[in-house]
N, C-alpha and C positions, 0 to 999 in steps of 0.2 A: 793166538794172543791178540787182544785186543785192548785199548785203553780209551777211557769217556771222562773227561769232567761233567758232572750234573752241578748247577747252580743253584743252591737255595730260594727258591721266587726270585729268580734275578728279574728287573727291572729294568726300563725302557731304557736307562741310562743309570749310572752308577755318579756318586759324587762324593765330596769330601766327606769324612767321620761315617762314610757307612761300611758296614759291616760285609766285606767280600765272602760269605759260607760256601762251603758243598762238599760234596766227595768225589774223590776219585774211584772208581770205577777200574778193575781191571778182570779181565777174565782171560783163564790161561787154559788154552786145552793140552796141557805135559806137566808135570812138574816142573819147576823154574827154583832154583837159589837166588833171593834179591839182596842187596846188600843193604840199602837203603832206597828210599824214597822221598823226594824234595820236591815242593810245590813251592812257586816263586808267583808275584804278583810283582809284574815290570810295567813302565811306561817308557816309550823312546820318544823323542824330539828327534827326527834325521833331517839332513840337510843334503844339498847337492848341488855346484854349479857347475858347468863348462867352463874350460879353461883355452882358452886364446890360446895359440900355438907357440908364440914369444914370451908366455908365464909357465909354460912347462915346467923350467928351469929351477921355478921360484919354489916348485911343490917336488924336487929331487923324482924325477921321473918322466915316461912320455902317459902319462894316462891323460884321457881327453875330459876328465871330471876328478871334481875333489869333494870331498864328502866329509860328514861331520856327524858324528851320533852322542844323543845326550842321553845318558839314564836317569829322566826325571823321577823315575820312580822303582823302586828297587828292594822287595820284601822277602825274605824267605822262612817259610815251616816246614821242617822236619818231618813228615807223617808216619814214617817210619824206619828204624824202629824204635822204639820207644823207650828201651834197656839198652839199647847199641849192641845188641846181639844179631847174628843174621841168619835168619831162617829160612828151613824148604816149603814151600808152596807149592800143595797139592792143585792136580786142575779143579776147574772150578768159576766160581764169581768172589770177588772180594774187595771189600769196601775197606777206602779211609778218609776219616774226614779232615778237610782244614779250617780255618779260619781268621779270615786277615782285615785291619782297619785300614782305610783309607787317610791316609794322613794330609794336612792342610796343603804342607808346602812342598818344593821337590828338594830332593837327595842331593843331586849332582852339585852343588855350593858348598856342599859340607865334605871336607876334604878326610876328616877323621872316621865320621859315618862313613866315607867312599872305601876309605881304606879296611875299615872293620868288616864290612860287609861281601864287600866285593872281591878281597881280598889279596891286598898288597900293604904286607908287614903286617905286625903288630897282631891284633887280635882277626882271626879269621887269614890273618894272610901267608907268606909262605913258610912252611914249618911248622906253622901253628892251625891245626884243625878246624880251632875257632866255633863258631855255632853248626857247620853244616857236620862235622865230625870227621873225621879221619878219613883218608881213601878219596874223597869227593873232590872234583875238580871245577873250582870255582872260575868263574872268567875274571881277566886278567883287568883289572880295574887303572890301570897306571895310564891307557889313555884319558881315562877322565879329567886325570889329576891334572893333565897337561893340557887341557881346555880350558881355555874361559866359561867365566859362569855369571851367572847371577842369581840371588836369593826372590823366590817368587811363589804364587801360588802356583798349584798345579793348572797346567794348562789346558782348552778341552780337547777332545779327541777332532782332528783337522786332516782331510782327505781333499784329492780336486787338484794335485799339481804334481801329474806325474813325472818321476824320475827328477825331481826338485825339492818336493818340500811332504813330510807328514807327520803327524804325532799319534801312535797309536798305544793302546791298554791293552794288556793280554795276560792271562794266567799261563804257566807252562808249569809241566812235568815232566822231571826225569827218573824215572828208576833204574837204578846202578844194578848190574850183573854182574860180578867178582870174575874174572875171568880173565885171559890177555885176548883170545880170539872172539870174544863175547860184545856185542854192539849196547850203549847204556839203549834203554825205551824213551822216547821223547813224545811230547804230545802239548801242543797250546791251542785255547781259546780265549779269541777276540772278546772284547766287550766296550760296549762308549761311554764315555768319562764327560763329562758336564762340573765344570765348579761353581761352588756356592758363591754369590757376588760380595764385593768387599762394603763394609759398612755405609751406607748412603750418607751425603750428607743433609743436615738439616735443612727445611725448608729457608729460602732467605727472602723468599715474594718477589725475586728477580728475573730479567730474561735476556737471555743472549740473544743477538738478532741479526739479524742480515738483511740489509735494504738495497734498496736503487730506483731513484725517481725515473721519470721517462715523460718523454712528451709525443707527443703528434703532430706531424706534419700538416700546413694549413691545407687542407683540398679547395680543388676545384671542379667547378661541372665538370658535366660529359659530354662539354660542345664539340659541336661535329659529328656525333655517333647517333646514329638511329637506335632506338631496340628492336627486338625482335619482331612486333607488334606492327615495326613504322612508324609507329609517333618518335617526335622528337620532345630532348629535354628542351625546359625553357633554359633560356641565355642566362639564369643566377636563381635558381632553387635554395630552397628555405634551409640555410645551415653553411653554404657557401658564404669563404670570406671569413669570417668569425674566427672569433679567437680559440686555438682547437684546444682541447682539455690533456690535463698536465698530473700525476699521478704519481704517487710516491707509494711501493710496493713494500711491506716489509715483512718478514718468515720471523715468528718467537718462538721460542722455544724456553723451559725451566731452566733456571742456570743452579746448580752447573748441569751440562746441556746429557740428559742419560736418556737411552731410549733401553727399553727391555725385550728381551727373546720371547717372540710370538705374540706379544701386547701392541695396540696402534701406539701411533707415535701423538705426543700430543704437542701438535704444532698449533699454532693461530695463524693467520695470513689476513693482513690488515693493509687495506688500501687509504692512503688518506688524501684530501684535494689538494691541489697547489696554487692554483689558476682560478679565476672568478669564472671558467666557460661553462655557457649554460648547453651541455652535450652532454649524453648520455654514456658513458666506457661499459661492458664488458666484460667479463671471462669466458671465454669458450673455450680453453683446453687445460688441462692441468697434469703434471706429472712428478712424479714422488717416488725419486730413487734414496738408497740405499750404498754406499759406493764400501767396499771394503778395499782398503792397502795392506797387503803382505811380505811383513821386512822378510826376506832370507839370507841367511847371514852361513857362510863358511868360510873361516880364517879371516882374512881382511877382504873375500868377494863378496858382495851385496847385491842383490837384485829388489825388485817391488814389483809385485804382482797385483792388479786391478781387475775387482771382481765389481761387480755392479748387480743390484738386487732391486726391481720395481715393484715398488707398495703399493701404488696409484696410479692409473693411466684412464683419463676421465676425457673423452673429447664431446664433438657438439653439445658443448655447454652454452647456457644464456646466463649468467647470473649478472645481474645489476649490480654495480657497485655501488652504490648510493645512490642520490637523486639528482637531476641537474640540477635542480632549486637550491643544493648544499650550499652553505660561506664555505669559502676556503678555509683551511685546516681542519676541515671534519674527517672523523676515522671509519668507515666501514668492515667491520670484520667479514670475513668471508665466511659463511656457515659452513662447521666443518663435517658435514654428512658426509662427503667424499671419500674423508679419509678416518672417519672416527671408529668404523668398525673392522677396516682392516687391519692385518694383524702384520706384526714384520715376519716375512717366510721364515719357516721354522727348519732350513739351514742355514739361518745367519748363526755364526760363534762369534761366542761373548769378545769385548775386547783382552787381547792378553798380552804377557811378556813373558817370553825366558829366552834361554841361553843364544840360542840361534836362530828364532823366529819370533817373528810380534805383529800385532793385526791391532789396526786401529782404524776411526770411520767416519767417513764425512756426509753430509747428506746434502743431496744436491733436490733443486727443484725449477721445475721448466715452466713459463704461466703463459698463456697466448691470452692478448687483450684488444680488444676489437671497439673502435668508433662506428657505430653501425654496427647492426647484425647482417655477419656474410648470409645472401641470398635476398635481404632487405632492402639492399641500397638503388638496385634499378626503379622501382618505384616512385623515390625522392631525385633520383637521374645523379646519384653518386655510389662511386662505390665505398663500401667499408675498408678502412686502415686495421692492419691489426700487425699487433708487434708481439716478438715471443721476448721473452723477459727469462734470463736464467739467474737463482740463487743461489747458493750455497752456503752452508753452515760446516766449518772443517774444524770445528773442538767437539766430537760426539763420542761418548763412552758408549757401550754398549754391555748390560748387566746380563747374564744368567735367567735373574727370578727367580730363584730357588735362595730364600730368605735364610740366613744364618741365627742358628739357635741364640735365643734373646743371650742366655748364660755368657756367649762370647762376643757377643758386640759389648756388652760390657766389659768382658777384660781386656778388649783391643780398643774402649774408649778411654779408660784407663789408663795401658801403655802408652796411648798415644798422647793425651794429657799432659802426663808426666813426663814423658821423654820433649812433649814442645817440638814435635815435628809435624810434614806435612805426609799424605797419602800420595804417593806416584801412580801415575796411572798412565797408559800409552796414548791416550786423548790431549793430554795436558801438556806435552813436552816436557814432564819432569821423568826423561826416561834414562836412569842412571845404568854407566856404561859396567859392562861383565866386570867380577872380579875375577882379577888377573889370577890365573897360575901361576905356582911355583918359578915358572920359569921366564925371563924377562924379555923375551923377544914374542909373547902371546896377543894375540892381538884384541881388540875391543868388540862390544859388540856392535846390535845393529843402531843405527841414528834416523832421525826424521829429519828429511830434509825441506828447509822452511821456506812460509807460501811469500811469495813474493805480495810486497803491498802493493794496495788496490784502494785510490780512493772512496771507491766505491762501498766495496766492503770494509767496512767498519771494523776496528778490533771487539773480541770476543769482549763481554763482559767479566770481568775479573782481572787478576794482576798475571802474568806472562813469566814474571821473576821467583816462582816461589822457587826455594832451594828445596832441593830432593833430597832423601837419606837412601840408607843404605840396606833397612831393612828389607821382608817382603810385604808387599802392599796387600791389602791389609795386615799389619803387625798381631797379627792372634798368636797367641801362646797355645806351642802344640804341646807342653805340660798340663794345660788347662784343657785343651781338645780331646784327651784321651779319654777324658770322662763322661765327653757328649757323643749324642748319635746325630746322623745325618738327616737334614730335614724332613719331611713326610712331603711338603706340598711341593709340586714341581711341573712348571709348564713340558707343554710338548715340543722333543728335539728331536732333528735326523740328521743331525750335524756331517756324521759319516752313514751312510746307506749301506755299507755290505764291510761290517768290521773285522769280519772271518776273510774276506777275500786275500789274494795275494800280495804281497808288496809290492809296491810300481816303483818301488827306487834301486839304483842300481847296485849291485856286491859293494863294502866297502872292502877298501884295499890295505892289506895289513903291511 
């Protein structure tokens, strides 16, 4: 016996409103009696921390981790059989086909869908057959209920923190064998999940920014020192003494501040004078990270995990920053050749939020600026200054690229209109805490914990106070989603590299 899922043209990645097809595949060398057969389309959010040996206590056990799993996603079809009759199956090959939609937002929020589905009471739950039919043994949905949640889009598929953190998509099959000594057939395939991004906003011709002047130290010759040659400098060379030049660095970026998956980033880096010094400044190195923070969240333990992605690593640079002849307050933009055609690595994921993990992203930038060019200054019998200058920009969403059908940014401009709220997004700090469980000792989810001010750095452009709702961001209507399919154009992801492989997180403990 043997069992296959085939994929319809499956695709590099899979995303909201598309259509999951294929068949199942099985070939038996005996006759087999099946009772049925059920094809499921799940996502999980798992979570995992270590537990201090003095909070044991807290989680009724001595287990050295606590763990948390979410069913973002949670579909099932029937493939067979079809009349609810169960048949003999000669050997052989034998096909059945499924077909499931990828839905916008995730399950686990919706307490009623948990219960119908998953099957605890009511429809699908105990006693009641519900959609999988009779005989079928549904898993036990009642920890869901008793989790925090929050209402969100699907999350994308997220790998890189073992025995800690992952979200993975996967098809499974089981086919039931009527029997008491008879094992049911199991079988799943991996696949990575990419969401469609939430409605942009309009342009508004603004730019968040991150600055920080800087000055230079006055030099002096190199009395006393020979070079290499034996000649000496004279006693006061052309540029000693002088009033040394003063520089005011500043990183823009579109507000509000998005960069996209696999797209450059579009920054500007604008140097402006301070000082009347008639001296030459400098760029000779530049660097263009990418910083991702990953909340993990189980029960009320929280860690952050800091991953770092470099876009740009540019050294023996010469670029002039203007002229010395400038008046003060003149702006020099830095030409962005360096970084206009790289692209962000395409294992960055999008920003996201649910239940027990959320990834949000700041982008840091390193500049080295030099008076004098290093290797120049023996010549003139001075050496060149040069100062590393770091930026940073910590409000940065990060988008998908895979453009939502025109059909629903209408109806989610709409809702959101009407309703007179704002979009949450894990960038912004409007990041609203899980809905509580049933039960009132559940704890919240994860928090961003805020940057301490820096005169330096400037607040972001925009207001800090918008109030959050309670929706999922973006508010699309999966009434209205049923009817659309999933986009066609879609950058390149490899968000997870091997999504058939094993799971690196530990048993959870029932």
């Amino acid at each position: 016996m043997s069992i296959r899922i085939a994929l319809d043209k499956p695709p590099e990645f899979y995303t909201n409103l598309d259509f999951v097809s294929g068949r199942i595949i099985v070939v038996l060398n005996r006759p087999e009696t099946i009772g049925n057969i059920i094809v499921k389309l799940e996502g999980e959010s798992r979570t995992a921390l270590a537990l201090q040996p003095e909070r044991r206590d807290e989680y009724n056990g001595p287990a050295n981790s606590v763990t948390e799993n979410h069913k973002v996603l949670y579909r099932v079809f029937q493939v067979y059989p079809d009349d609810g009759v169960a048949l003999s199956f000669q050997p052989g090959m034998h096909e059945f086909k499924f077909n499931f939609k990828v839905p916008l937002n995730n399950i686990c929020h919706d307490a009623r869908a948990i219960s119908a589905v998953m099957g605890v009471g009511g429809v699908g739950g105990a006693g009641n057959g519900g959609i999988l039919g009779k005989g079928f043994r549904t898993m036990d949905g009642a920890k869901q209920l008793m989790l925090a949640h929050v209402k969100s889009t699907l999350p994308p598929s997220l790998t890189g923190f073992p025995q800690e953190a992952e979200i993975r998509y996967y098809i499974k099959v089981t086919i039931q064998r009527p029997g008491i000594f008879k094992e049911n057939w199991r079988y799943q395939l991996g696949f990575k999940f990419l969401p469609i991004e939430p409605p942009r906003p309009d342009s508004q011709k603004q730019e968040a920014f991150a600055r920080r002047p800087f000055a230079f130290k006055p030099r002096t010759p190199l009395s006393g020192r020979r070079s290499f040659f034996g000649s000496k400098p004279s006693n006061l060379p052309n540029g000693a003494g002088q009033t040394p030049p003063s520089v005011e660095i500043s990183a823009r970026l579109p507000f509000p501040s998005i960069l996209t998956c696999n797209e450059p980033v579009p920054l500007r880096l604008i140097a402006k004078k301070l000082l009347p010094a008639q001296e030459q400044v400098h760029l000779t190195a530049l660097e263009i990270a990418l910083v991702g923070y990953t909340h993990v969240r189980v029960a009320n333990l929280e860690k952050v995990e800091r991953t770092r992605w470099i876009v740009v690593s540019a050294l023996n640079l010469s670029i002039a920053l203007g002229s010395p002849t400038d008046p003060v307050d003149t702006e020099f933009e830095v030409p962005n050749t360096l970084w206009a055609a790289q692209r962000l690595p395409n294992t960055v994921a999008p920003s996201f939020r649910t239940c027990n993990l959320m990834r949000r992203y700041e982008l840091e930038m390193k500049l080295s600026l030099s008076w004098g060019l290093p290797g120049g200054g023996k010549s003139s019998g001075l050496l060149p200054q040069i100062i590393s200058l770091p930026l940073t920009m910590s409000k940065i969403e990060v988008y998908s690229g895979i453009k939502p059908p025109a059909a629903l940014l209408s109806t989610a401009a709409t809702t959101t209109a009407g309703a007179g709220v704002n979009v949450a997004s894990p960038a912004n700090g409007n990041i609203p805490a899980p809905r509580p469980p049933p039960r009132p000792s559940a704890n919240g989810g994860p928090s961003i914990p805020s940057r301490p001010s820096d005169p330096l750095y400037p607040p972001q452009l925009g207001p800090d106070n918008v109030p959050a709702y309670e929706d999922a961001p973006p508010s699309y209507d999966e009434a209205m989603a049923e009817s659309l399919t999933g986009p066609s154009d879609r950058p390149a992801y490899s968000g997870v590299t091997a999504e058939n492989a094993p799971s690196t997180m530990p048993p959870e403990k029932n």
